[in-house]
Structure formats: structure tokens, C-alpha cells
RODRENDO-726192 format. One record per atom (N, C-alpha, C, O): residue number from 1; residue in three letters; atom name; x, y, z. Coordinates in pm, whole numbers, plus 50000, padded with zeros to 5 digits. Layout:
N
node num:NUM; residu:ala; atome:CA; X:X; Y:Y; Z:Z
...
end
This chain:
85
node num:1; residu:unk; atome:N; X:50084; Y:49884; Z:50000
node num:1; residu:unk; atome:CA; X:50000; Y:50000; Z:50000
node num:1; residu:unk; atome:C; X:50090; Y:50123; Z:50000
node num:1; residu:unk; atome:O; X:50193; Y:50133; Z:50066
node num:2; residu:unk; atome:N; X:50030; Y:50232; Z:49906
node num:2; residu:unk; atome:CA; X:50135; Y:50341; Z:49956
node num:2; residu:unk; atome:C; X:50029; Y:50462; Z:49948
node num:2; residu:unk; atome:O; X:49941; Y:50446; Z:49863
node num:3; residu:unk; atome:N; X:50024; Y:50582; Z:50022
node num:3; residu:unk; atome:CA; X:49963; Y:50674; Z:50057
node num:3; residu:unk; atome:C; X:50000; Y:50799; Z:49942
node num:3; residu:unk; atome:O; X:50113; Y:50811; Z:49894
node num:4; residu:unk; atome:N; X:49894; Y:50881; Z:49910
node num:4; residu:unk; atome:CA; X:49902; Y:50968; Z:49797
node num:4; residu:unk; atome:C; X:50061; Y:51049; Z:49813
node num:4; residu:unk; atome:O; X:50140; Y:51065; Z:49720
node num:5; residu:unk; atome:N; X:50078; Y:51088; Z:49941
node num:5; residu:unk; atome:CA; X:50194; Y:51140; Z:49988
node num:5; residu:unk; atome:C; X:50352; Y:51091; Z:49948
node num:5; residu:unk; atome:O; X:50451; Y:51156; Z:49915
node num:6; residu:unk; atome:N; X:50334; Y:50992; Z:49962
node num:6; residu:unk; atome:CA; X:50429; Y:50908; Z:49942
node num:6; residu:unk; atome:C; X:50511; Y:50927; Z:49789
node num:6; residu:unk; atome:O; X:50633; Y:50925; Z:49779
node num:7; residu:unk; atome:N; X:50425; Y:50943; Z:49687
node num:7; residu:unk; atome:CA; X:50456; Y:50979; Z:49539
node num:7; residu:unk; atome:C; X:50433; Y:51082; Z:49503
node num:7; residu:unk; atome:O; X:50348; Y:51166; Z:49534
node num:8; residu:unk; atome:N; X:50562; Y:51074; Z:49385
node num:8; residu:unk; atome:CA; X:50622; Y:51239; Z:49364
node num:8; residu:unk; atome:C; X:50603; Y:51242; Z:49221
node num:8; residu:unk; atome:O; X:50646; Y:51134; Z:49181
node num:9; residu:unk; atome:N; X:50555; Y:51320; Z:49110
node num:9; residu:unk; atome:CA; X:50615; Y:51330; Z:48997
node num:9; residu:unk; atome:C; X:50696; Y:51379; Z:48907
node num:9; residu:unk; atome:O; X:50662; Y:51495; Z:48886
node num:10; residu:unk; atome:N; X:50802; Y:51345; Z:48832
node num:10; residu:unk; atome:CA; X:50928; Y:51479; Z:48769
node num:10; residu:unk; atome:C; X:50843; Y:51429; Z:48648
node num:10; residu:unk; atome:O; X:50778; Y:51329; Z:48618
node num:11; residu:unk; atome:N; X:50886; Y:51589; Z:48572
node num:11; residu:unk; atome:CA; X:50860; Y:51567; Z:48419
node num:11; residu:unk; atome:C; X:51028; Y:51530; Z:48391
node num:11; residu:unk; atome:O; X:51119; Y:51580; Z:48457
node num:12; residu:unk; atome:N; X:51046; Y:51439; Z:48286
node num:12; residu:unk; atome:CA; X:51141; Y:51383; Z:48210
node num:12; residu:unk; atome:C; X:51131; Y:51448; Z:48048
node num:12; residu:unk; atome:O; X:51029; Y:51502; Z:48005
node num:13; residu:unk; atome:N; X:51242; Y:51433; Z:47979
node num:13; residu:unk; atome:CA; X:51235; Y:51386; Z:47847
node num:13; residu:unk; atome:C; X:51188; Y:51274; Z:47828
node num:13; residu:unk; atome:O; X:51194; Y:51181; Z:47909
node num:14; residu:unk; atome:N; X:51120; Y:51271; Z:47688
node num:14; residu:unk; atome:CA; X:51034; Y:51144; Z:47628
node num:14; residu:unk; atome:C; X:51135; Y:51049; Z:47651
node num:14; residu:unk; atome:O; X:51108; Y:50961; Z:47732
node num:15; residu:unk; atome:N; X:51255; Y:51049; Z:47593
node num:15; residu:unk; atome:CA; X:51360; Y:50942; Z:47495
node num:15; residu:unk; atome:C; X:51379; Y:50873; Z:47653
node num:15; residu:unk; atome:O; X:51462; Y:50782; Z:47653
node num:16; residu:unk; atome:N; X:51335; Y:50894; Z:47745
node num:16; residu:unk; atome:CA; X:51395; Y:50869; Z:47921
node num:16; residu:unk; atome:C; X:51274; Y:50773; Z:47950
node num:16; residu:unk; atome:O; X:51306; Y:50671; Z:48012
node num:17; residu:unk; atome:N; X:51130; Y:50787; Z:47913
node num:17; residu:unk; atome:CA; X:51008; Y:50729; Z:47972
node num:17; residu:unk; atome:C; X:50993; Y:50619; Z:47868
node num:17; residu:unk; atome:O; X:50877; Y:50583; Z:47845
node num:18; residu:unk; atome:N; X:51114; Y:50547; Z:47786
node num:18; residu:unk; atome:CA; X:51049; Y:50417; Z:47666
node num:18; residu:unk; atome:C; X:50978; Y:50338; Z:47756
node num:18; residu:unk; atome:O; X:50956; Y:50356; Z:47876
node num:19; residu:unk; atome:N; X:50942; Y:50241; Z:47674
node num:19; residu:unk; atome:CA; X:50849; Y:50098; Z:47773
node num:19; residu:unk; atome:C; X:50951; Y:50058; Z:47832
node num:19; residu:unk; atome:O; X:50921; Y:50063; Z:47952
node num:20; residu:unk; atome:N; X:51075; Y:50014; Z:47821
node num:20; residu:unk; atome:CA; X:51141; Y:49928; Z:47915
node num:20; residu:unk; atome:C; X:51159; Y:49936; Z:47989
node num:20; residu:unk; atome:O; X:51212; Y:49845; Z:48052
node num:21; residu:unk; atome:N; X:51130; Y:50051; Z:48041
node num:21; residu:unk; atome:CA; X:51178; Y:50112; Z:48188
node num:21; residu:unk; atome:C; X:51019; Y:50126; Z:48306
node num:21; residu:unk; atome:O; X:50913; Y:50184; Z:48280
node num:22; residu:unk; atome:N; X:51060; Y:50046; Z:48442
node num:22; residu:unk; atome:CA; X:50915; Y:50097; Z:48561
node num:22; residu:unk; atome:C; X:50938; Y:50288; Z:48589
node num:22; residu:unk; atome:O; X:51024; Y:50375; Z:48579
node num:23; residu:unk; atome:N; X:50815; Y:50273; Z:48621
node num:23; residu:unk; atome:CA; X:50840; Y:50395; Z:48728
node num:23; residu:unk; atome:C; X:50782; Y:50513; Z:48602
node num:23; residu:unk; atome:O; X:50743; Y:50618; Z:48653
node num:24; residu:unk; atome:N; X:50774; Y:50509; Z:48485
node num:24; residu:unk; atome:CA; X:50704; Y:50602; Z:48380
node num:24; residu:unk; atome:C; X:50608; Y:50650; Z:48329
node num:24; residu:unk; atome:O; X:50557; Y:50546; Z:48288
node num:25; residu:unk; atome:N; X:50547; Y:50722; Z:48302
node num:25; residu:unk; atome:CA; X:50453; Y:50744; Z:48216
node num:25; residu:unk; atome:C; X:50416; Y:50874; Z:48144
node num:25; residu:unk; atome:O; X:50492; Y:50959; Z:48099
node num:26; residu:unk; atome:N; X:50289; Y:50872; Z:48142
node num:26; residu:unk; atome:CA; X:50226; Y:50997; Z:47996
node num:26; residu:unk; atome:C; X:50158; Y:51059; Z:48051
node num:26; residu:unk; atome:O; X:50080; Y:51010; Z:48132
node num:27; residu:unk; atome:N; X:50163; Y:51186; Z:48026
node num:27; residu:unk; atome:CA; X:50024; Y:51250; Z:48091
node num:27; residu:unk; atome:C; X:49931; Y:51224; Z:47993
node num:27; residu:unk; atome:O; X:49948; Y:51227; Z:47872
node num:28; residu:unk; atome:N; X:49789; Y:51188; Z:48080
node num:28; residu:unk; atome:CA; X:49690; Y:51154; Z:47967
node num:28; residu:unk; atome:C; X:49545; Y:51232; Z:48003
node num:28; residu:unk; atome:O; X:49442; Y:51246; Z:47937
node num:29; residu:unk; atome:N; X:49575; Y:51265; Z:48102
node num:29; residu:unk; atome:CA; X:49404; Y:51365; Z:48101
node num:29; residu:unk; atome:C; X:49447; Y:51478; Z:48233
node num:29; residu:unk; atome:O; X:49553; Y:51453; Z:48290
node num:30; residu:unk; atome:N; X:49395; Y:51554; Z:48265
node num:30; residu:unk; atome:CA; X:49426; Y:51665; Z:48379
node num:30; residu:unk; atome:C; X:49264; Y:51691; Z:48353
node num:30; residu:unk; atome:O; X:49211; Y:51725; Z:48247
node num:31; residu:unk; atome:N; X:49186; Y:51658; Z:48511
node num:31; residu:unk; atome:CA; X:49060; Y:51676; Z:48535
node num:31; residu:unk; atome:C; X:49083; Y:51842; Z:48663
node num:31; residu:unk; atome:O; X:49132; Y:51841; Z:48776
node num:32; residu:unk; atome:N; X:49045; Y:51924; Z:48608
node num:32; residu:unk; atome:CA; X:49090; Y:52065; Z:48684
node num:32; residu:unk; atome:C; X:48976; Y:52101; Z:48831
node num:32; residu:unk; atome:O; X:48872; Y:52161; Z:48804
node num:33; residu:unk; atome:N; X:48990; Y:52080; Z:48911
node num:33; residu:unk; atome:CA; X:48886; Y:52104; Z:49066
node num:33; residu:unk; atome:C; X:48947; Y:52231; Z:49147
node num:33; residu:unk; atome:O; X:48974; Y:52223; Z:49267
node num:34; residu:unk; atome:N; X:48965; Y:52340; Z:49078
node num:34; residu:unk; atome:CA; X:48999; Y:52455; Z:49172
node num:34; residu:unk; atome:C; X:49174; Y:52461; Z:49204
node num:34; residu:unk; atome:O; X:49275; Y:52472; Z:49133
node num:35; residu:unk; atome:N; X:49146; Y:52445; Z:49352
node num:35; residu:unk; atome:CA; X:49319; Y:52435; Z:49413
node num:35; residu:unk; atome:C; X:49365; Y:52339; Z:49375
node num:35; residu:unk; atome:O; X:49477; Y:52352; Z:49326
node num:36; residu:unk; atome:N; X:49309; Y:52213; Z:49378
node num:36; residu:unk; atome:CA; X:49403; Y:52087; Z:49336
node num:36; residu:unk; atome:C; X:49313; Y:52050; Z:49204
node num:36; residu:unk; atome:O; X:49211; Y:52106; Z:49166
node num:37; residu:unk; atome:N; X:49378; Y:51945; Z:49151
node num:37; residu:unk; atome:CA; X:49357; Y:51880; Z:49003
node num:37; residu:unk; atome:C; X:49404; Y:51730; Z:49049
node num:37; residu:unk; atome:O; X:49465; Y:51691; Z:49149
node num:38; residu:unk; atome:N; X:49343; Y:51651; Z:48914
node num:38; residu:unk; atome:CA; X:49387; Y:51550; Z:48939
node num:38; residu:unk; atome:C; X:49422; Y:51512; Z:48778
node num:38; residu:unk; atome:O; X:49343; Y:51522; Z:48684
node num:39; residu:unk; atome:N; X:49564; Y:51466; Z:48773
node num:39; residu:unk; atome:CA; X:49619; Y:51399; Z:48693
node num:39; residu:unk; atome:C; X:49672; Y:51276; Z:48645
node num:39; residu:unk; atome:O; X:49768; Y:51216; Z:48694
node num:40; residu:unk; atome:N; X:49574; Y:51226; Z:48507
node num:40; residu:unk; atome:CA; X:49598; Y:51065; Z:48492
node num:40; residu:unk; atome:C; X:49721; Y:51031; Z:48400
node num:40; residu:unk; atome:O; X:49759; Y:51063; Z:48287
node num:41; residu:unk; atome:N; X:49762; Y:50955; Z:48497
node num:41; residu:unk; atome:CA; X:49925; Y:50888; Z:48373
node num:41; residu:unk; atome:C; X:49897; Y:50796; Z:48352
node num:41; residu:unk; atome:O; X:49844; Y:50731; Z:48442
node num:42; residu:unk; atome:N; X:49917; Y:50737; Z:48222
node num:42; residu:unk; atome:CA; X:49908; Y:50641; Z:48161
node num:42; residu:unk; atome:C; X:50033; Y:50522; Z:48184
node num:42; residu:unk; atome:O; X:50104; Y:50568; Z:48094
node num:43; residu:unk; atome:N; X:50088; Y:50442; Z:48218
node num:43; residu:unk; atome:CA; X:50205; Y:50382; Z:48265
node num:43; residu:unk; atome:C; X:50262; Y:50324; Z:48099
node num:43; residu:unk; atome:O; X:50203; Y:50296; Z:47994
node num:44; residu:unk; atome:N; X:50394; Y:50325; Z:48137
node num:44; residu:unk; atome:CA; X:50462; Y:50341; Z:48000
node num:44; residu:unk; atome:C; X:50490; Y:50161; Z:47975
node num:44; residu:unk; atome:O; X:50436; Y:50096; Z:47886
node num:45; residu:unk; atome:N; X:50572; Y:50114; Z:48062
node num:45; residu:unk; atome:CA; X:50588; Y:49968; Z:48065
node num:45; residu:unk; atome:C; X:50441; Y:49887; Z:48156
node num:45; residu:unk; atome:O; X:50407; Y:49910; Z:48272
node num:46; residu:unk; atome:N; X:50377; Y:49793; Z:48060
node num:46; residu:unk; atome:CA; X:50241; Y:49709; Z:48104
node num:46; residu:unk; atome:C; X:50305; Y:49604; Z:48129
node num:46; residu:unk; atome:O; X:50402; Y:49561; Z:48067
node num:47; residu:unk; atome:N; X:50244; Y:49549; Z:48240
node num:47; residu:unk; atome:CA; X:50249; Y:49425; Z:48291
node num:47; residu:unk; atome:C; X:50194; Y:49296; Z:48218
node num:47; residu:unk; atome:O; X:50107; Y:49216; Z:48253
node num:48; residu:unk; atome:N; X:50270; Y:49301; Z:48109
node num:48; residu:unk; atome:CA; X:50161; Y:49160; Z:48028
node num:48; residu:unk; atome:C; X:50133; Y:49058; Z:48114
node num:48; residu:unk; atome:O; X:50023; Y:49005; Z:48102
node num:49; residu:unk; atome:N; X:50200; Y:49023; Z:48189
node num:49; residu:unk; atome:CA; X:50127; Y:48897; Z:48300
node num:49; residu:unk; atome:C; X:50078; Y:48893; Z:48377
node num:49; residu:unk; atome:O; X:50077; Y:48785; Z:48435
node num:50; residu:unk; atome:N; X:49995; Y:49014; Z:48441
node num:50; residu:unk; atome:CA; X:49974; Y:49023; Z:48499
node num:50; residu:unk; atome:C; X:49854; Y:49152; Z:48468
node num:50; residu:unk; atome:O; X:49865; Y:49271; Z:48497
node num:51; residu:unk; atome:N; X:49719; Y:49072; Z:48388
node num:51; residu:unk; atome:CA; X:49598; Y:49182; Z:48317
node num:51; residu:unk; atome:C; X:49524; Y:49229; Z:48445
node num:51; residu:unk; atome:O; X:49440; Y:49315; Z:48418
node num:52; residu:unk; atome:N; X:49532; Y:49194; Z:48583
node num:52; residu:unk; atome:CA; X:49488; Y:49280; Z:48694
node num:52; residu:unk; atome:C; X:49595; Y:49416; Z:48710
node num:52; residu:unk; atome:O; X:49566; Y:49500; Z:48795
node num:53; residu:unk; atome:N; X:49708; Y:49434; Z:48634
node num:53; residu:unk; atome:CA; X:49797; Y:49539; Z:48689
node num:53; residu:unk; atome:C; X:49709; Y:49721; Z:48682
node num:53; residu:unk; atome:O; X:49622; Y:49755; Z:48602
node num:54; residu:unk; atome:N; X:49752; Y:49780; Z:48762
node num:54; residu:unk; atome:CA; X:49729; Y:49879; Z:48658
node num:54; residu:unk; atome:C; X:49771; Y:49954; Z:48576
node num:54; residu:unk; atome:O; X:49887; Y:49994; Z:48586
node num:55; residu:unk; atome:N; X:49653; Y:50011; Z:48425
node num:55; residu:unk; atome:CA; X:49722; Y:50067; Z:48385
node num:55; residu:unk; atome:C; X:49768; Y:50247; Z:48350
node num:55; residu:unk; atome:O; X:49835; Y:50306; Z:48265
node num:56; residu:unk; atome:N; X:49693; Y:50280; Z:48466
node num:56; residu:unk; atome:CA; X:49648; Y:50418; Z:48472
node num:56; residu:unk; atome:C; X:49664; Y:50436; Z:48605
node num:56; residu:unk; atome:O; X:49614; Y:50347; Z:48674
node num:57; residu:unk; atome:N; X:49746; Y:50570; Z:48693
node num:57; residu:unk; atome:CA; X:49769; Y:50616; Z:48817
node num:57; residu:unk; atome:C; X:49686; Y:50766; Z:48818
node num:57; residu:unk; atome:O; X:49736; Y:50845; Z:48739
node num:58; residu:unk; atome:N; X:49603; Y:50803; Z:48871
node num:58; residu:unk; atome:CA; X:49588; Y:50909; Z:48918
node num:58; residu:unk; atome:C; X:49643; Y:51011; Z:49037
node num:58; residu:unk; atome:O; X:49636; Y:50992; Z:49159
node num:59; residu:unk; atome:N; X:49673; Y:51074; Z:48998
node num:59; residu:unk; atome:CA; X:49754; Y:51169; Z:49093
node num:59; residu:unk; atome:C; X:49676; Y:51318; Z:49153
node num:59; residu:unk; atome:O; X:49655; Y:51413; Z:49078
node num:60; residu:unk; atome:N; X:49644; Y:51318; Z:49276
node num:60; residu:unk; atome:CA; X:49615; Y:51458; Z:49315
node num:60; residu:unk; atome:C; X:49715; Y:51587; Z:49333
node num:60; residu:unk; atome:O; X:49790; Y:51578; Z:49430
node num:61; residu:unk; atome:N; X:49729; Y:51718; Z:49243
node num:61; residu:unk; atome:CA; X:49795; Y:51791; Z:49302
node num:61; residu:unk; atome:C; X:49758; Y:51936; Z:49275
node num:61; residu:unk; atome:O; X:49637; Y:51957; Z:49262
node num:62; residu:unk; atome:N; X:49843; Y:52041; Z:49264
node num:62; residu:unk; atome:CA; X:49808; Y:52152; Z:49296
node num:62; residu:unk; atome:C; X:49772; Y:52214; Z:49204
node num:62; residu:unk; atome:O; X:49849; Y:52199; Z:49110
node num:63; residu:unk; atome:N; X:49652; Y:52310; Z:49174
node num:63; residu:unk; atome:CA; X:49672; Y:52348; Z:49037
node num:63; residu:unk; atome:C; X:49715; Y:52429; Z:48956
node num:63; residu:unk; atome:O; X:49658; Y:52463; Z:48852
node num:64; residu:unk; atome:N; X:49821; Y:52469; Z:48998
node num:64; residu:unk; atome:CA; X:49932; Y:52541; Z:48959
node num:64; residu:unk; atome:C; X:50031; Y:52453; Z:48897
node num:64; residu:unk; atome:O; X:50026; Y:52331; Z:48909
node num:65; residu:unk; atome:N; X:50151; Y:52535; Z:48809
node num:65; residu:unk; atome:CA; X:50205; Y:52437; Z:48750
node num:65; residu:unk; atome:C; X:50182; Y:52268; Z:48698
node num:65; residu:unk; atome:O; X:50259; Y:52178; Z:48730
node num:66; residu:unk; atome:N; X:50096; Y:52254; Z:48639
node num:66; residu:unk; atome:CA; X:50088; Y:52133; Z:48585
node num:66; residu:unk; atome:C; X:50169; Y:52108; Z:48421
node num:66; residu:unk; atome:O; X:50216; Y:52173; Z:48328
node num:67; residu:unk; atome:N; X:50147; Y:51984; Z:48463
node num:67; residu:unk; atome:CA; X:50216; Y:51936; Z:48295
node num:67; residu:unk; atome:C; X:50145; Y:51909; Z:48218
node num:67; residu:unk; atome:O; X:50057; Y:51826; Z:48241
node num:68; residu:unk; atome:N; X:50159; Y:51984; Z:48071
node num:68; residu:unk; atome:CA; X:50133; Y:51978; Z:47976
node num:68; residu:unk; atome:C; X:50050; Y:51801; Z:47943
node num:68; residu:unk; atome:O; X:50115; Y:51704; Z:47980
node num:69; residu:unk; atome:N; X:49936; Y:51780; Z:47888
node num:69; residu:unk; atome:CA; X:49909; Y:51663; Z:47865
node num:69; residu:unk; atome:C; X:49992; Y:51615; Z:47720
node num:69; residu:unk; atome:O; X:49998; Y:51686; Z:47620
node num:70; residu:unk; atome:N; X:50056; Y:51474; Z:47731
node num:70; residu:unk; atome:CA; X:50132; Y:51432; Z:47668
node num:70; residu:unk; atome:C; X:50269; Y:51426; Z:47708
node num:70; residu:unk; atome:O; X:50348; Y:51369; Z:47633
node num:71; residu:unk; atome:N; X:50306; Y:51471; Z:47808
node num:71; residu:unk; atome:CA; X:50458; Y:51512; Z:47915
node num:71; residu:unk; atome:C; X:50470; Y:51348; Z:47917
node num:71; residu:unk; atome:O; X:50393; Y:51255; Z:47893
node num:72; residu:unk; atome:N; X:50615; Y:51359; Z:47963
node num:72; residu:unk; atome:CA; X:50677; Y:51208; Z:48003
node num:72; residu:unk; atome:C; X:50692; Y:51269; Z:48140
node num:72; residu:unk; atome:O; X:50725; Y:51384; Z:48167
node num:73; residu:unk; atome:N; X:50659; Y:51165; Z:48225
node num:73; residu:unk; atome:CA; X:50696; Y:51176; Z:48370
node num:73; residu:unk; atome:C; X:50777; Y:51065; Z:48428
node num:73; residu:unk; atome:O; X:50810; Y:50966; Z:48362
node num:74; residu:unk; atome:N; X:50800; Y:51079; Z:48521
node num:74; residu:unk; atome:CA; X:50859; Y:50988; Z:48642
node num:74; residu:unk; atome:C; X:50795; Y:50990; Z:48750
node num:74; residu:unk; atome:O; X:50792; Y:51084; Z:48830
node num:75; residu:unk; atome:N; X:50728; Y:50865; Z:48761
node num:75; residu:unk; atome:CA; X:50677; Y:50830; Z:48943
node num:75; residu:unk; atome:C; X:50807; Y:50793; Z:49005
node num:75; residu:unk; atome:O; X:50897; Y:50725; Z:48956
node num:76; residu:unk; atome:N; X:50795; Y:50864; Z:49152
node num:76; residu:unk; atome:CA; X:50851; Y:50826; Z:49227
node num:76; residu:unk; atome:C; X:50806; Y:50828; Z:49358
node num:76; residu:unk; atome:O; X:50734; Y:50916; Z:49405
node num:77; residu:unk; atome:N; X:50864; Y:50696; Z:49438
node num:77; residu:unk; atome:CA; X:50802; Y:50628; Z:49571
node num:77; residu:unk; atome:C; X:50904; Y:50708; Z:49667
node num:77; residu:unk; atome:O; X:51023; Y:50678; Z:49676
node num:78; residu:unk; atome:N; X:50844; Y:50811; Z:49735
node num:78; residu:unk; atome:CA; X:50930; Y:50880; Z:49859
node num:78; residu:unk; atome:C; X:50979; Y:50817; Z:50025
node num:78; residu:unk; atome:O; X:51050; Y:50856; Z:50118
node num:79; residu:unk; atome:N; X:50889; Y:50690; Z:49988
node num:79; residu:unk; atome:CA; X:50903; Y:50624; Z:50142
node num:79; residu:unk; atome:C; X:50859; Y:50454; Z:50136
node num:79; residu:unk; atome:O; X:50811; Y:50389; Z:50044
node num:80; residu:unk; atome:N; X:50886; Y:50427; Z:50230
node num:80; residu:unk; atome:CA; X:50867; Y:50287; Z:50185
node num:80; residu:unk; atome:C; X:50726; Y:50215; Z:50208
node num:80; residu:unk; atome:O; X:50673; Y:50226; Z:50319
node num:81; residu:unk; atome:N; X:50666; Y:50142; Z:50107
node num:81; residu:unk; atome:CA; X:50558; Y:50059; Z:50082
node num:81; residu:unk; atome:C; X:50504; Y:49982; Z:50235
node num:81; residu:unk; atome:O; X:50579; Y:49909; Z:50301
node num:82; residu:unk; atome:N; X:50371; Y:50013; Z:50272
node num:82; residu:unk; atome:CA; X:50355; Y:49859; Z:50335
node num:82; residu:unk; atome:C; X:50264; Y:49786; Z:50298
node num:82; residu:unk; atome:O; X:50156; Y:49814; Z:50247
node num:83; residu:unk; atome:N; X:50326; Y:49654; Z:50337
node num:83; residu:unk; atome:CA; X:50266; Y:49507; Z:50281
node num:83; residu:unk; atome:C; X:50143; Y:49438; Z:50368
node num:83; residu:unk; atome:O; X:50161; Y:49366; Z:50466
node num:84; residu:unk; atome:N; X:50038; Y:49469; Z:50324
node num:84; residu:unk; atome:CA; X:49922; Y:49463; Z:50379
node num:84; residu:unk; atome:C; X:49866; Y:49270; Z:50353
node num:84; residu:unk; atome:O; X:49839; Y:49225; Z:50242
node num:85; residu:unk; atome:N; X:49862; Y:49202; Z:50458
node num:85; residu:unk; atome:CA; X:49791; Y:49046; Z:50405
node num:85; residu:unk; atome:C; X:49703; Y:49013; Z:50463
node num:85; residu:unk; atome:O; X:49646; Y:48908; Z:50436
end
């Protein structure tokens, strides 16, 4: 499990977000709610084995400075995961 807090996003260059790489994606929609927004990335590398993965992250943030839809980003995990069973 990881908490909205926890993840960060950088915009990248494209040639940086190919499929082969975790942790990437696209901006693919920016839904605008005032102070914050919420922004959907599309994930760059799919989990073919796994058709429960997901393939879309939504992100809450401020609505200021946002990225351009179509941006390459970078998720990143600021703290560590817990393993919920």
C-alpha cells in the first residue's frame, strides 16, 4: 500500500520514459477542481502477466504548474511501501 503522499512526479524527456523502463509514464488527462487537480498517467511499461495490473495512476495535486498533457513523467516512491495480508 502506499499513501498519495508518498509519490512524487518529475517531468522527464520522452527518449527517458520508453516501455522498458518501471516507474514512467504519459500524461493523459488533467481533470481541473479549483486548488488541486487531478492527473491521469498512463504507465509506459504494462504488465503483460499480469491483466489485473494497473494501467492508469491518478495523481492529486496543485493546480498550479501542471504538465502539459502528453509530458513524460517519472513516478517516484518517497518512502517505503507497506505490505498489507
Amino acid at each position: 500500500m502506499l499513501r498519495p503522499e508518498q509519490l512524487s512526479l518529475t517531468a522527464v524527456a520522452a527518449k527517458e520514459a520508453d516501455e522498458r523502463r518501471d516507474g514512467y509514464g504519459q500524461v493523459t488527462a488533467i481533470e481541473f477542481g479549483g486548488a488541486t487537480c487531478l492527473i491521469s498517467i498512463s504507465l509506459t511499461r504494462r504488465q503483460v502477466l499480469d491483466p489485473l495490473s494497473p494501467q492508469a495512476i491518478v495523481f492529486k495535486s496543485a493546480g498550479v504548474g501542471l504538465p502539459p498533457i502528453g509530458s513524460a513523467m517519472r513516478i517516484v516512491v518517497t518512502a517505503r511501501a507497506h505490505i498489507l495480508s
